[in-house]
C-alpha positions in Angstrom: 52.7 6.5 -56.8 56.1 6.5 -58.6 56.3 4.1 -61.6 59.5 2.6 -61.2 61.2 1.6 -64.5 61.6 -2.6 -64.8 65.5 -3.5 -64.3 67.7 -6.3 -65.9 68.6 -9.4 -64.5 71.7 -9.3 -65.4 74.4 -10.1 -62.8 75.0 -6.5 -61.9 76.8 -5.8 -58.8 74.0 -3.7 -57.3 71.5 -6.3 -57.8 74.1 -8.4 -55.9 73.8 -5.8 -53.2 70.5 -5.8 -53.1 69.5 -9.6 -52.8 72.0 -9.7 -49.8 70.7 -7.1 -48.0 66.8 -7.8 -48.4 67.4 -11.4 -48.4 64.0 -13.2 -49.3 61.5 -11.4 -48.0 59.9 -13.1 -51.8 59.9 -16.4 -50.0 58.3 -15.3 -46.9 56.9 -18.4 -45.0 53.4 -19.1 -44.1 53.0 -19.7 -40.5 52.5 -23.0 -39.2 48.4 -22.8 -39.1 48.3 -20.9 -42.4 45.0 -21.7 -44.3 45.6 -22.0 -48.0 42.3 -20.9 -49.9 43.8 -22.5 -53.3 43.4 -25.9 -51.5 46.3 -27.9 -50.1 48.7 -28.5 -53.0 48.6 -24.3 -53.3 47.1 -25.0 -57.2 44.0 -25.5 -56.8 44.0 -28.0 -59.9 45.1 -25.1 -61.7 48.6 -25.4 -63.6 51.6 -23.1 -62.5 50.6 -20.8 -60.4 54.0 -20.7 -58.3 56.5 -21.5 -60.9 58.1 -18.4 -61.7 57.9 -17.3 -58.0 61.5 -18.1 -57.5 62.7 -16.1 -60.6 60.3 -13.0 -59.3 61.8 -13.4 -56.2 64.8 -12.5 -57.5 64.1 -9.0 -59.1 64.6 -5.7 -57.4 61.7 -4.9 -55.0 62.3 -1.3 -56.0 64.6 1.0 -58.9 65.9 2.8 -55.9 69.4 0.7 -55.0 69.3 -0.9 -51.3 72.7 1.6 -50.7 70.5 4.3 -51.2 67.1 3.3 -49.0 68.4 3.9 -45.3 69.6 7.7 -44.3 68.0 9.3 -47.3 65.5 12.2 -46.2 64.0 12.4 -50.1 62.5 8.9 -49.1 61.3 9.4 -45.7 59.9 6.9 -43.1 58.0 5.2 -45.7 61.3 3.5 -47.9 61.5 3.6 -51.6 58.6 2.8 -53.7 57.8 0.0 -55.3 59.4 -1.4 -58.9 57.1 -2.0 -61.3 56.6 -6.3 -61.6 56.5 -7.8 -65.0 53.0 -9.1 -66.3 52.7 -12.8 -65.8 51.8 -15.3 -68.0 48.7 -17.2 -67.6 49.4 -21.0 -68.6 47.6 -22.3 -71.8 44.5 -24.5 -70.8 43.2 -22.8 -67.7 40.5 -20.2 -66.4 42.3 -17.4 -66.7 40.3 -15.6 -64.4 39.9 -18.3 -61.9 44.0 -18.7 -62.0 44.7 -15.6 -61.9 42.4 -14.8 -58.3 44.2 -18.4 -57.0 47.4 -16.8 -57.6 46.4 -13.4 -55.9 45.5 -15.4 -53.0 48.6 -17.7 -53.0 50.8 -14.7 -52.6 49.1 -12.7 -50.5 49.5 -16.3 -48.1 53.0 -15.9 -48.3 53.5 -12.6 -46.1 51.6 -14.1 -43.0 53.6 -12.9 -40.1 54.8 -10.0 -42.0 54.5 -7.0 -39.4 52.2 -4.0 -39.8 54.8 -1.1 -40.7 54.2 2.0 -43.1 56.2 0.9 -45.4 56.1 0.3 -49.5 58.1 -2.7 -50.2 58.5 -5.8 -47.5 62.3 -5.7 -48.1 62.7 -2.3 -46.2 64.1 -2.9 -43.0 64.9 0.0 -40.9 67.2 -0.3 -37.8 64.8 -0.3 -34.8 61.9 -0.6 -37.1 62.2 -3.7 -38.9 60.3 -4.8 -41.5 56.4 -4.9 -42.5 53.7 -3.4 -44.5 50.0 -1.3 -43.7 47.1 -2.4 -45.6 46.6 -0.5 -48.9 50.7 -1.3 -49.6 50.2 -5.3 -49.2 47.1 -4.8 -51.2 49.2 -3.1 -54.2 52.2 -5.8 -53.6 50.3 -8.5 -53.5 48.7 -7.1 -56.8 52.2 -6.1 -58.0 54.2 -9.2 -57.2 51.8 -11.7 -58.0 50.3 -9.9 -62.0 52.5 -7.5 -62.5 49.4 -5.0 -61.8 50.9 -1.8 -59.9 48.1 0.5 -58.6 48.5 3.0 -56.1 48.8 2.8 -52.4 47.0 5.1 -50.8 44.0 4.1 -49.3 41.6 6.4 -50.6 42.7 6.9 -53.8 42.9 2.7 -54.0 39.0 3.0 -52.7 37.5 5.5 -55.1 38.1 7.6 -57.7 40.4 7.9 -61.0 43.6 6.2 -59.7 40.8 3.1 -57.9 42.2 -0.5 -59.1 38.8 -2.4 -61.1 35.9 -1.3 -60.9 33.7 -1.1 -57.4 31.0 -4.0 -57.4 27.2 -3.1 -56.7 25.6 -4.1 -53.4 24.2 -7.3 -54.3 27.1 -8.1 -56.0 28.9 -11.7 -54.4 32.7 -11.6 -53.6 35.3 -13.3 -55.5 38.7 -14.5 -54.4 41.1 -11.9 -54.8 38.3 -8.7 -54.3 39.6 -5.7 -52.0 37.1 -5.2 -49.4 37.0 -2.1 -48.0 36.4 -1.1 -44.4 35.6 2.4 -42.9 36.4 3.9 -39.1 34.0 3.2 -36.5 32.0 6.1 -37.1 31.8 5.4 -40.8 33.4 9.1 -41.8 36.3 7.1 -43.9 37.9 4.3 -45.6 40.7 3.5 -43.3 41.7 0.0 -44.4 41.5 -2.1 -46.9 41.7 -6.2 -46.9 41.7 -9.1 -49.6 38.9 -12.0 -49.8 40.2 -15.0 -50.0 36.5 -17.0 -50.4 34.4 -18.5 -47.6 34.1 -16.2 -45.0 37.4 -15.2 -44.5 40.2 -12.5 -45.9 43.8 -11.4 -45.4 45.1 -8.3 -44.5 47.7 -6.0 -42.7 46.5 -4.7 -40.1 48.0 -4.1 -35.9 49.0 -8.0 -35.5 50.7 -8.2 -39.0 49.6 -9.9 -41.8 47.1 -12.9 -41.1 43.8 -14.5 -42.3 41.1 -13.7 -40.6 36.9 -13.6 -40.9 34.6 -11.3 -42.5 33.1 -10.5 -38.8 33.2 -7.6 -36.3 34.7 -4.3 -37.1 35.3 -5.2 -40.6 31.7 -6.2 -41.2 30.2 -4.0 -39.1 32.3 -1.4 -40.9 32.2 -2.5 -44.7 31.9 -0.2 -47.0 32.4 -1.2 -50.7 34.7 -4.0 -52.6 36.4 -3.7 -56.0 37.3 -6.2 -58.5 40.6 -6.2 -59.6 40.6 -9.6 -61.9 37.4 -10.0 -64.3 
């Protein structure tokens, strides 16, 4: 996918633009029987892990300008592509491993109820479309948003090969929060989707009701193919 180039914060008047026309799709609520797998304070004992949501919330989602995402054929159905989030800071005194899964999980929390759209960025909002994400794109945001890691959002190149986020665990290998779990069709020819682990049982994803938690049961065990680690 594009790299986008990092903008300022300054007060220009596009960014203006922008925040009123995405609004906060950043702040996205939790539903009301959202499970929080960083425990109920959404720290987990672990310092910081939401402070600097509200300034992240307030950078560009993409480099392409808001005036430029709706009407534009060069961009298609899918909406601009991602900016390119700055690396965050892990606060002195914790795991920064264990903080930085917590914080993974944290955000990907925040887009429950987020519709399932082919779309890059949550902030694209089409008329008659509305907005939403598939799998592999709340998988890179989430990734994006949250560490400032941008990976790529196709689904097969996020499973395997060169462009693949982490490295792909062995079979025996146990999950960690914040893993991508990877799930194949029915009749196992392909990787079609692609989901987080949030720890005990249960993940998150994008898929045809939105984005919710769910269990490690069914179709997406049935139909597991491999996980990566992003976060060692």
């Amino acid at each position: 996918m594009h790299q986008g180039k990092k903008r300022s914060r300054s007060g220009a008047p596009w960014l203006c633009v922008f925040l009123a026309v995405s609004g906060c799709w950043g702040l996205w609520p939790p539903g009301p029987n959202a499970v929080h797998a960083a425990g109920p304070d959404d720290t987990g004992g672990l310092a910081g892990l939401t402070a600097d949501f509200p300034w992240r919330d307030t950078l560009p989602q993409s480099p392409v300008p808001s005036s430029a995402w709706y009407g534009n054929p060069k961009l298609g159905s899918w909406g601009p592509k991602s900016a390119v989030y700055p690396a965050v800071a892990v606060p002195a005194g914790v795991d920064a491993v264990a903080w930085k899964r917590q914080r993974v999980a944290i955000v990907a929390e925040r887009y429950q109820g987020l519709s399932y759209r082919h779309h890059h960025i949550p902030a694209y909002d089409p008329p008659g479309e509305g907005p939403g994400l598939d799998c592999s794109n709340f998988t890179s945001w989430v990734y994006n948003y949250g560490l400032g890691v941008r990976f790529t959002s196709a689904i097969a190149s996020q499973a395997d090969g060169p462009k693949a986020p982490g490295r792909r665990l062995g079979p025996d290998e146990p999950f960690a929060v914040g893993d991508l779990l990877f799930i194949t069709t029915r009749n196992r020819s392909r990787v079609s989707h692609v989901v987080v682990w949030l720890g005990d049982g249960r993940i998150i994803d994008s898929h045809k009701e939105g984005v919710r938690i769910r269990t490690l049961t069914g179709w997406y065990k049935d139909c597991f193919s491999h996980a990566r680690r992003v976060i060692e």
